[in-house]
LONUGU-149040 format. One record per atom (N, C-alpha, C, O, CB): residue in one letter; x, y, z. Coordinates in pm, whole numbers, plus 50000, padded with zeros to 5 digits. Glycine has a CB too. Layout:
aXYZ...
END
This chain:
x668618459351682x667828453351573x668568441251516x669778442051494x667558463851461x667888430451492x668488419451449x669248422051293x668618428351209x667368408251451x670238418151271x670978419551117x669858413751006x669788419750899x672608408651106x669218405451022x668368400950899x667198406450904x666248400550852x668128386850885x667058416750956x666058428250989x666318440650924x665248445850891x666028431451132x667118446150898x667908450550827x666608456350701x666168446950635x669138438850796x666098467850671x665468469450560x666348474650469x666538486550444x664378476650572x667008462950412x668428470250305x667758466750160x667148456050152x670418460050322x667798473250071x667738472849923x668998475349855x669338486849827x666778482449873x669828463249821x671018465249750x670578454749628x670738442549640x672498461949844x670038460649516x669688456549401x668388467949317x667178466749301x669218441049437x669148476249289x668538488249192x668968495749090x670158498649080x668258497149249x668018499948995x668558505548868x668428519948879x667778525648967x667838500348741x669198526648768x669128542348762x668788545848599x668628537048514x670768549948817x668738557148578x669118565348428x670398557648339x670388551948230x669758583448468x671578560348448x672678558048437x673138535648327x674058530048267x673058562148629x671778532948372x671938520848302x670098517448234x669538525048154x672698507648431x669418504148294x667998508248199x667148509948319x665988506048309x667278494948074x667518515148428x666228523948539x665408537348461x665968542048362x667218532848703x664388542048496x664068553248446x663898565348532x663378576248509x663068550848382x664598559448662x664988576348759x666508579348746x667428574148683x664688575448964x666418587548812x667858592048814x668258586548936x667298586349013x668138607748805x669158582648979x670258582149065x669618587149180x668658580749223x671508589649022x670038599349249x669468607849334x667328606049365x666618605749466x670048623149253x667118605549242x665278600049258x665208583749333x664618580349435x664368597849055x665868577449259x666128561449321x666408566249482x665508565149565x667788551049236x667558571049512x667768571949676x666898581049727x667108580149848x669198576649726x666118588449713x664578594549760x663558589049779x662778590549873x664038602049691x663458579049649x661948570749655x662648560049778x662048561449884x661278560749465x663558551749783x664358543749872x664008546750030x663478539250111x665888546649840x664548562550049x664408566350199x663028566850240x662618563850352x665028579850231x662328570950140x660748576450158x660028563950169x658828563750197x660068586050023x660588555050152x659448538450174x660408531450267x660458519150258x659078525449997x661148537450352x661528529050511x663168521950442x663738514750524x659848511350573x663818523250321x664948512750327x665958520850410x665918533150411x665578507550170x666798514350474x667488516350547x669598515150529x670508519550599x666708508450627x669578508050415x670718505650361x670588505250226x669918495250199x671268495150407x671008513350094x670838513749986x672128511849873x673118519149877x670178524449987x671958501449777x672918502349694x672378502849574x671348496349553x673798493249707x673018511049468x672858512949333x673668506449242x674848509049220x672928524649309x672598492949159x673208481449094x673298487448955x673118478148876x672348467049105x673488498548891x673748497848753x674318487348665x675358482448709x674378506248736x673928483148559x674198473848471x675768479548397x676118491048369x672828472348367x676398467548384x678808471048405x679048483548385x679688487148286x680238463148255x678418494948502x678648503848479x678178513248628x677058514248678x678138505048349x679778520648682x679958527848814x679728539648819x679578544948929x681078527348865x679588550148652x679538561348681x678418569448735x678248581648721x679908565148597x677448558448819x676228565148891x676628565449046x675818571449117x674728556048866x677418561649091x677948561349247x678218567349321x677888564649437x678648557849276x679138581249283x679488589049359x677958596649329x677458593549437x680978595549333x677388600749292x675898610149291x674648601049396x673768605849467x675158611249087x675058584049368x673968578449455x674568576549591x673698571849664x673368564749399x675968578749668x676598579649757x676208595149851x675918596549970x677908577249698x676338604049755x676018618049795x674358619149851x674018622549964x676298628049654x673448615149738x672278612649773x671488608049872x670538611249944x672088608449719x672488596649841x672028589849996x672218594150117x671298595050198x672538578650022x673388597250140x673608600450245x672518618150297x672058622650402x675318600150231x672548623250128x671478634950200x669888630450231x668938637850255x671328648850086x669898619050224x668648611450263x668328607250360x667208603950398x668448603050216x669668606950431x669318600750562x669868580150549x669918571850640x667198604550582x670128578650421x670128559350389x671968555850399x672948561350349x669328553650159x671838547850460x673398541850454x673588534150343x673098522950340x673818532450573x674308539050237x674588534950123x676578523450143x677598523650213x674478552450019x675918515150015x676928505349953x677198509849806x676258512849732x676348489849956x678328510049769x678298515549630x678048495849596x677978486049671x680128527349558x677958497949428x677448484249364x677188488749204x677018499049140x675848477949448x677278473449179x677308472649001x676608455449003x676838445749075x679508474248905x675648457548884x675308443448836x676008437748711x675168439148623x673868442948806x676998432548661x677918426548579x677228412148544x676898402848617x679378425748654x677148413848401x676278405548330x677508397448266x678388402848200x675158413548225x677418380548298x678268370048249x677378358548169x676198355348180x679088363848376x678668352548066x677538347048017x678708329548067x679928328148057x676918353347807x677508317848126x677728310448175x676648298348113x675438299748130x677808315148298x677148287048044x676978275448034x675568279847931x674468274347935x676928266648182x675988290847846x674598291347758x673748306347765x673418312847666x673488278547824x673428310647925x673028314948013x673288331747985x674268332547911x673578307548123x672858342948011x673158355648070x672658353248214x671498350948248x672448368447993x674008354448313x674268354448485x674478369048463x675008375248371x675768344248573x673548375148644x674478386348651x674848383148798x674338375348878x673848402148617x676008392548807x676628389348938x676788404648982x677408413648926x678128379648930x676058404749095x675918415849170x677218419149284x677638410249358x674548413849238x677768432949286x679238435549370x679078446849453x678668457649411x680578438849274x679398444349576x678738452249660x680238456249727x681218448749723x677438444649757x680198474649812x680938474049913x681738476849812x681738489149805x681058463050011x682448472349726x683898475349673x684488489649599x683788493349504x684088464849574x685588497349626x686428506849557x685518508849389x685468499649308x688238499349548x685138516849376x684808522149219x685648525549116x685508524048994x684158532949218x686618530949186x687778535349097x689018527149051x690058530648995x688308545849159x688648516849087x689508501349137x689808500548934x688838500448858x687998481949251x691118500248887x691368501448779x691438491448683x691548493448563x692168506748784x691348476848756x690748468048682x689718464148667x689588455948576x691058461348687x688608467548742x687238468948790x686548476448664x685698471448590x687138477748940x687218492148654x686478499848547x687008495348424x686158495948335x686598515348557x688328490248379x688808485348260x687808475148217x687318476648104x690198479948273x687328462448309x686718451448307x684838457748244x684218453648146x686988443748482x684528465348318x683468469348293x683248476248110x682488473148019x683318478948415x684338486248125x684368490247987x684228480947900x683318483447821x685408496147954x684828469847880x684808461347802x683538455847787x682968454847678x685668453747827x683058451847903x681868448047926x680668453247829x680008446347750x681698451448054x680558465947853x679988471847807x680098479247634x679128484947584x680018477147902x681248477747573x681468475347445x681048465247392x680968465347269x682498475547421x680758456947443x679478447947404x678308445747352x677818439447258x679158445247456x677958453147444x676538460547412x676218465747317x675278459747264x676218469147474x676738480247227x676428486447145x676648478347022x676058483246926x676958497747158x677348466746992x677408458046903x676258452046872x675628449846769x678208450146930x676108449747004x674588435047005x673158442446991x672168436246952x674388423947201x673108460747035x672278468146999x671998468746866x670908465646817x672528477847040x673078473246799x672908474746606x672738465046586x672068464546482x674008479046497x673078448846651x672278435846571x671068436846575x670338436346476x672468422046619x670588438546725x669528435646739x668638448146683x667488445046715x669418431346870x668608458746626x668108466246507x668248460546374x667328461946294x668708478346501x668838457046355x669158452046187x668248443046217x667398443846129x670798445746119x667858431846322x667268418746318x665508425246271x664788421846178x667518409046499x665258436846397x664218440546410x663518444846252x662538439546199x664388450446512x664448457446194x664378464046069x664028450445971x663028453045905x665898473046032x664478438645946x663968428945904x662568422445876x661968415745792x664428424345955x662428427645986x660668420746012x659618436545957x658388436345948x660268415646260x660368446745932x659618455645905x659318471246046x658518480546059x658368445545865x660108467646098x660508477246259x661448485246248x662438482646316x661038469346390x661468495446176x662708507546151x662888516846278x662018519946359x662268518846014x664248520546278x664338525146334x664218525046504x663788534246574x663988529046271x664678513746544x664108503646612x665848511046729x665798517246835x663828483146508x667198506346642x668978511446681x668348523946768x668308524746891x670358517946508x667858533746665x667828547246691x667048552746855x667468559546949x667028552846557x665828546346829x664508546346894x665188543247055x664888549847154x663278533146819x666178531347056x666538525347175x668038536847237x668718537347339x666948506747132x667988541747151x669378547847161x669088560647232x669828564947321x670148550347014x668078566347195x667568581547211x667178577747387x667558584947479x665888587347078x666298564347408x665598562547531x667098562647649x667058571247737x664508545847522x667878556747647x669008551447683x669578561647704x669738561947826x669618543147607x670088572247650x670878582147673x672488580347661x673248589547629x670518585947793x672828568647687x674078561247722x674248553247642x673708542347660x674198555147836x675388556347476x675228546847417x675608534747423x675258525047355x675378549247348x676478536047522x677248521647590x676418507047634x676698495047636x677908526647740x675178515947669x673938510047766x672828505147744x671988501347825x673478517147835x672818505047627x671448499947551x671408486247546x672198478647489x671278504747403x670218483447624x669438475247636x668408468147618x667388475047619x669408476047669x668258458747604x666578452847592x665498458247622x664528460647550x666278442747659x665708460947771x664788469147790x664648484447755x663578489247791x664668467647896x665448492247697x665188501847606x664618497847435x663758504847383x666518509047610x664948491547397x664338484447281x662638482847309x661798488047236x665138468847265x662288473347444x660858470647431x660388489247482x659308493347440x660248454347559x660908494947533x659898509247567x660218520447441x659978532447457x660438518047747x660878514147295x660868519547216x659548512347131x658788517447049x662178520247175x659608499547182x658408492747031x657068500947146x656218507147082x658188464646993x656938501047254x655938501747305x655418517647249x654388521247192x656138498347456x656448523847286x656568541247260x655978542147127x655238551647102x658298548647257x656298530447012x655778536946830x654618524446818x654238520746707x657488535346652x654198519646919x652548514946908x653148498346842x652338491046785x651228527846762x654228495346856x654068478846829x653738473946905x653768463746835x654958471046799x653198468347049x653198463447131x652708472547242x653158483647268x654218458247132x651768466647299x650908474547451x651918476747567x651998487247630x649528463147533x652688465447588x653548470647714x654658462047680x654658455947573x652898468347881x655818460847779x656998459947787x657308446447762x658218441847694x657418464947896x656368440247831x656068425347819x656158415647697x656938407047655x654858424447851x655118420747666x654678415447546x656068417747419x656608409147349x653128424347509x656268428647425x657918432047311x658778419247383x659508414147299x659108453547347x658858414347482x659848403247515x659718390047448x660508382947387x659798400447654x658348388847481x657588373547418x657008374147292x656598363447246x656318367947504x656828388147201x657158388947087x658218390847008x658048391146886x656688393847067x659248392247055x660468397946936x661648397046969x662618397346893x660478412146896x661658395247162x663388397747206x663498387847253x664358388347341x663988408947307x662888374447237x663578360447294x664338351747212x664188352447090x662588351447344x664898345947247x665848337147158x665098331447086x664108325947133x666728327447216x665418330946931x664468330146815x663798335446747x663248331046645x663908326146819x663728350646817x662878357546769x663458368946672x664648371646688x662158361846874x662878374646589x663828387846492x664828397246608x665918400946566x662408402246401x664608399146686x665108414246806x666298402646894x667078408546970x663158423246965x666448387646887x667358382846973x668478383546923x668588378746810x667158371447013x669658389346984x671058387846975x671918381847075x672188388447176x671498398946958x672378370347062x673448362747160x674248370747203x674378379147113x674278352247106x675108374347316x675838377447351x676858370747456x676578365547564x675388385247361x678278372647388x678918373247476x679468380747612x680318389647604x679328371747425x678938376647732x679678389447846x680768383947910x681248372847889x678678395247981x681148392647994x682088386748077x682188373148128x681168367648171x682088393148169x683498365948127x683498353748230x683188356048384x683438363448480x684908347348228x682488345348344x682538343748568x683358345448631x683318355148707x682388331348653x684698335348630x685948342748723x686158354948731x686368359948841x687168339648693x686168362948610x686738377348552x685718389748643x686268398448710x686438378348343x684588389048634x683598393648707x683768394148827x683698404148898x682638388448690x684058380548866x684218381349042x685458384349121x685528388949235x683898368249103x686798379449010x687668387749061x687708401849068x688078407049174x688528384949018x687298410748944x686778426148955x686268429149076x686378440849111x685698430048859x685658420549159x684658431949269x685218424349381x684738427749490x682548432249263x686298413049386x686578410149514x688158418849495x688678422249602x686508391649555x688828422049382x689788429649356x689838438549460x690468440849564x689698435049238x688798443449383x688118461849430x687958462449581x687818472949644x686218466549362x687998452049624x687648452349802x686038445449799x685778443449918x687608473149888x685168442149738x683828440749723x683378429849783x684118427049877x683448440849600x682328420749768x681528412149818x680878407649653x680368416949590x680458419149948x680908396749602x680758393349496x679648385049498x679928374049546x681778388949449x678038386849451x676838381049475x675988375149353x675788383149261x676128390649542x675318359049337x674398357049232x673468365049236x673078366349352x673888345649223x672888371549161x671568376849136x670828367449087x671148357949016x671498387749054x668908373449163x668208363549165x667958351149063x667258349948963x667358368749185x668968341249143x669078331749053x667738317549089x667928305949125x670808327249066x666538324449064x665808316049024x665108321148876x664238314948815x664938313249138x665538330148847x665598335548724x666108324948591x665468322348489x666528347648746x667218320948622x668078311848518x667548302848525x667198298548636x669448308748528x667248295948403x666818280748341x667788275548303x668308274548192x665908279348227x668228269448481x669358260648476x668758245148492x667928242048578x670448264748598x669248237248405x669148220948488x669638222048663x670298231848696x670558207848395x669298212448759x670158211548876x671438213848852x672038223848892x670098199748936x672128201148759x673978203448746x673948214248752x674318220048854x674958199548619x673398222648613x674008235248552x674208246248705x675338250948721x672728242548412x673308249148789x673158253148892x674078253249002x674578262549067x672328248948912x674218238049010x675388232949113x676978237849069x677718243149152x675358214949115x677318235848956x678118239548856x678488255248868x679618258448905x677448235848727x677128269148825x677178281748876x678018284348987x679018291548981x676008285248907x677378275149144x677318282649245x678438271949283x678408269149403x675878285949327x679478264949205x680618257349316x682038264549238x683188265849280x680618234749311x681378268549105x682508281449017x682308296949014x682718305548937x682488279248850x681648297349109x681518308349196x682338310249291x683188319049299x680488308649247x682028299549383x682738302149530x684408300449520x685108306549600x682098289749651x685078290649403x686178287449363x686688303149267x687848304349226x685988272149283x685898311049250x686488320749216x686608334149296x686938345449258x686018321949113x686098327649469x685988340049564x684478347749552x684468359449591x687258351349520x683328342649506x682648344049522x681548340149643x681138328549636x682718343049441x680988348749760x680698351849866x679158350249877x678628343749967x681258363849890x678458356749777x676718357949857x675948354749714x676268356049596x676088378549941x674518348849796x673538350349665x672498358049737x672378361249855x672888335049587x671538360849596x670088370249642x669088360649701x668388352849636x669238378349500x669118362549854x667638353549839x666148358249807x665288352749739x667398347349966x666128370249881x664808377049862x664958388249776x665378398949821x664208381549991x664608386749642x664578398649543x663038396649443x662398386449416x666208397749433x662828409949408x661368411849326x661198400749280x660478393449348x661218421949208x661788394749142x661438379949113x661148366449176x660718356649115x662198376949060x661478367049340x661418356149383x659968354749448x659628364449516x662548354049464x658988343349438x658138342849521x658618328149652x659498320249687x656718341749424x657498332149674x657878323349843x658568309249825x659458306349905x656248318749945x658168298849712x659008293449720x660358293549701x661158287849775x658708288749692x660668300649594x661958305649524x662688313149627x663848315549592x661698315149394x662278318849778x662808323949907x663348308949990x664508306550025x661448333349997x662328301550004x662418284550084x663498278849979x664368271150019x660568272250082x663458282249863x664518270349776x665908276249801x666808268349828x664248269049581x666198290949793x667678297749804x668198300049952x669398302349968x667668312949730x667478299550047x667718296550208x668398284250202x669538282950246x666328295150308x667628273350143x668748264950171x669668260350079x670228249550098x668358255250221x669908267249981x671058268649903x672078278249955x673268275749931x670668272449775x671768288350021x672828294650101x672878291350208x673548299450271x672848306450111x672418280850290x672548272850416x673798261950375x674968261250414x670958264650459x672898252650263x674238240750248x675498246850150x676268237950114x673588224050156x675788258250109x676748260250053x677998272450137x679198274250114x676118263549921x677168278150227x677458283150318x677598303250299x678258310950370x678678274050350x676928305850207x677028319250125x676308325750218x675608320650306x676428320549968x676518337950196x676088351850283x674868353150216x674898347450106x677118367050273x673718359050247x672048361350177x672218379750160x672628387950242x670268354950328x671488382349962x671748394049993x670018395149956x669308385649923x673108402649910x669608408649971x668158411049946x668218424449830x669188431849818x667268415150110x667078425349757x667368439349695x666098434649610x665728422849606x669088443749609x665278447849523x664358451049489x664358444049357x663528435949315x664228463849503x665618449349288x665758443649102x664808460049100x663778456349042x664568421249017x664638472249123x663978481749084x664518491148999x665618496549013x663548486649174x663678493148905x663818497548752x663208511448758x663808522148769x662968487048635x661538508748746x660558519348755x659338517148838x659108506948903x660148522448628x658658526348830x657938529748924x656258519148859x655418511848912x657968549348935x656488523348750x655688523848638x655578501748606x654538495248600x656748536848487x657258495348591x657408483448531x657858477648647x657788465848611x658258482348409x658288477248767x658718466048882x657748461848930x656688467648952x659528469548995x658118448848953x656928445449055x657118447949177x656228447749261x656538432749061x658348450549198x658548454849402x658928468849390x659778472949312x660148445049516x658528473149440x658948489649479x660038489849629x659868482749728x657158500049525x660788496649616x662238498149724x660858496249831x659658498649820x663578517749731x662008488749968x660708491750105x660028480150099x659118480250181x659428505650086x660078467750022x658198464049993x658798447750045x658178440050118x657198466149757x659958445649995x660888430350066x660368421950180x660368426850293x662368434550138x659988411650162x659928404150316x661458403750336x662378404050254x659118386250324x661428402850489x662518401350555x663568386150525x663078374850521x661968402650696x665028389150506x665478378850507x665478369750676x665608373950790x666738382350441x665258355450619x665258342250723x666378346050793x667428350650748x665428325750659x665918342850959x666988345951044x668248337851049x669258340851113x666498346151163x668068326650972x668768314450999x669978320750924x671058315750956x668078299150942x670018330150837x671348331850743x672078345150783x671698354350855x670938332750573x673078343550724x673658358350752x674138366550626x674928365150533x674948357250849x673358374750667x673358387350545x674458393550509x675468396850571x672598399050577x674058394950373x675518401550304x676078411750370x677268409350392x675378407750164x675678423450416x675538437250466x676678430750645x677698437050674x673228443950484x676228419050728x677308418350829x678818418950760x679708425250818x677108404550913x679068412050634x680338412350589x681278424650502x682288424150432x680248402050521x680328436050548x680488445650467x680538457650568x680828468850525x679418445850359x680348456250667x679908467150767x680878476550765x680418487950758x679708462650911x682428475450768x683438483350733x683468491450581x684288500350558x684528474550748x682448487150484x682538496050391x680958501550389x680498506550286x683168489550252x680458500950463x678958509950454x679458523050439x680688522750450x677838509550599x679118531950422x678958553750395x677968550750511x676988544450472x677978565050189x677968553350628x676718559450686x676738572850703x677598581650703x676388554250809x674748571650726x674208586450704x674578596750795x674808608050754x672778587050705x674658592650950x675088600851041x676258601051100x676508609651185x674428600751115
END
């Protein structure tokens, strides 16, 4: 089978960060719709790996362990996706922790902001959904306004309340870029942009991303992920053609209920590139 044939999904969420399966459900629904190589991207946070490693493998899926590490760059929230690398890697989980002490800061802002406008209970609401107080997220916030009838769906709580400007926005600082990518090339990993047609970058700002990337040992971008449509596939082919990066693919899958791609559903990456997964082949778990 050709390598860019490959039905790999390495870009997915769990419980464990703001997915709404568990770990083990993610690598079920995964095997059960044809993927063939599976990694679990929790948001700066590994302690879903060894359960989605186990899983997988009772699935029958050749798993990559992985983390999505959220940086903040030239204005921007980047995440940078890490594939293949050691979990237990001790600057890796130090880096993450931090990471993620972040969060619960910018959570209680972004309640106090909400409680402002007349939205109580807003901290709590997101906290209970989340399970993980480390982990709270935006997107636990909008399936809390949705849950007490402010807002019809998930959507709409974004473009009402959680964009910059709005009562529910809180700036954050995350990790630096270098810091991020040394963590997962540390660890042994493969260090990847996530779908970066996402970011509302100028060109520079872009060029800038992806040349302080590679200067920090940074290796692959996403070409084909849920957010991208066909052009946004034609525009990152040849951004990982002229820059010379490995192509990774993955779903961005959350829920069943809020993604737009379900594991399985990917067009195939362009033959012309070479996939993240050839540079990794020594750290796959396979199933048999």
């Amino acid at each position: 089978m050709a390598h860019h044939l490959t039905n790999a999904d390495l870009h997915s969420h769990s419980t464990v960060s703001d997915g709404t399966l568990a770990p083990e459900a993610v690598a079920a629904l995964a095997a059960e719709r044809g993927v063939e190589l599976w990694a679990l991207t929790d948001h700066d946070e590994v302690a879903g790996q060894a359960r989605a490693r186990a899983a997988a493998l009772a699935a029958g899926l050749n798993h990559l362990t992985g983390c999505e590490i959220s940086v903040s760059f030239a204005g921007e929230t980047v995440h940078i996706v890490g594939l293949g690398f050691d979990e237990t890697d001790p600057a890796l989980v130090q880096g993450l922790a931090d990471t993620r002490a972040g969060r619960l800061r910018r959570a209680r802002e972004m309640g106090e902001g909400l409680a402002r406008v007349g939205i109580e209970g807003a901290f709590e609401g997101a906290l209970r959904l989340a399970g993980n107080a480390d982990l709270v997220t935006r997107t636990h916030f909008a399936r809390f306004l949705v849950e007490a009838g402010v807002c019809p769906n998930t959507h709409s709580v974004f473009t009402r309340y959680l964009k910059e400007g709005l009562p529910g926005f809180v700036p954050t600082q995350w990790a630096r870029l270098g810091d991020a990518v040394r963590w997962i090339t540390g660890a042994g990993g493969v260090a990847v942009i996530a779908h970066p047609a996402r970011y509302r970058f100028s060109p520079t700002a872009e060029y800038a991303l992806i040349t302080e990337f590679i200067e920090h040992g940074g290796r692959g971008i996403e070409v084909v992920t849920g957010s991208h449509g066909v052009a946004d596939v034609v525009k990152y082919t040849d951004t990982a053609s002229e820059f010379g990066l490995l192509a990774s693919r993955g779903s961005d899958f959350h829920s069943p209920t809020e993604s737009r791609v379900m594991p399985g559903e990917l067009t195939d990456l362009p033959g012309s590139l070479t996939p993240v997964w050839q540079a990794l082949q020594d750290r796959v778990v396979r199933a048999r």
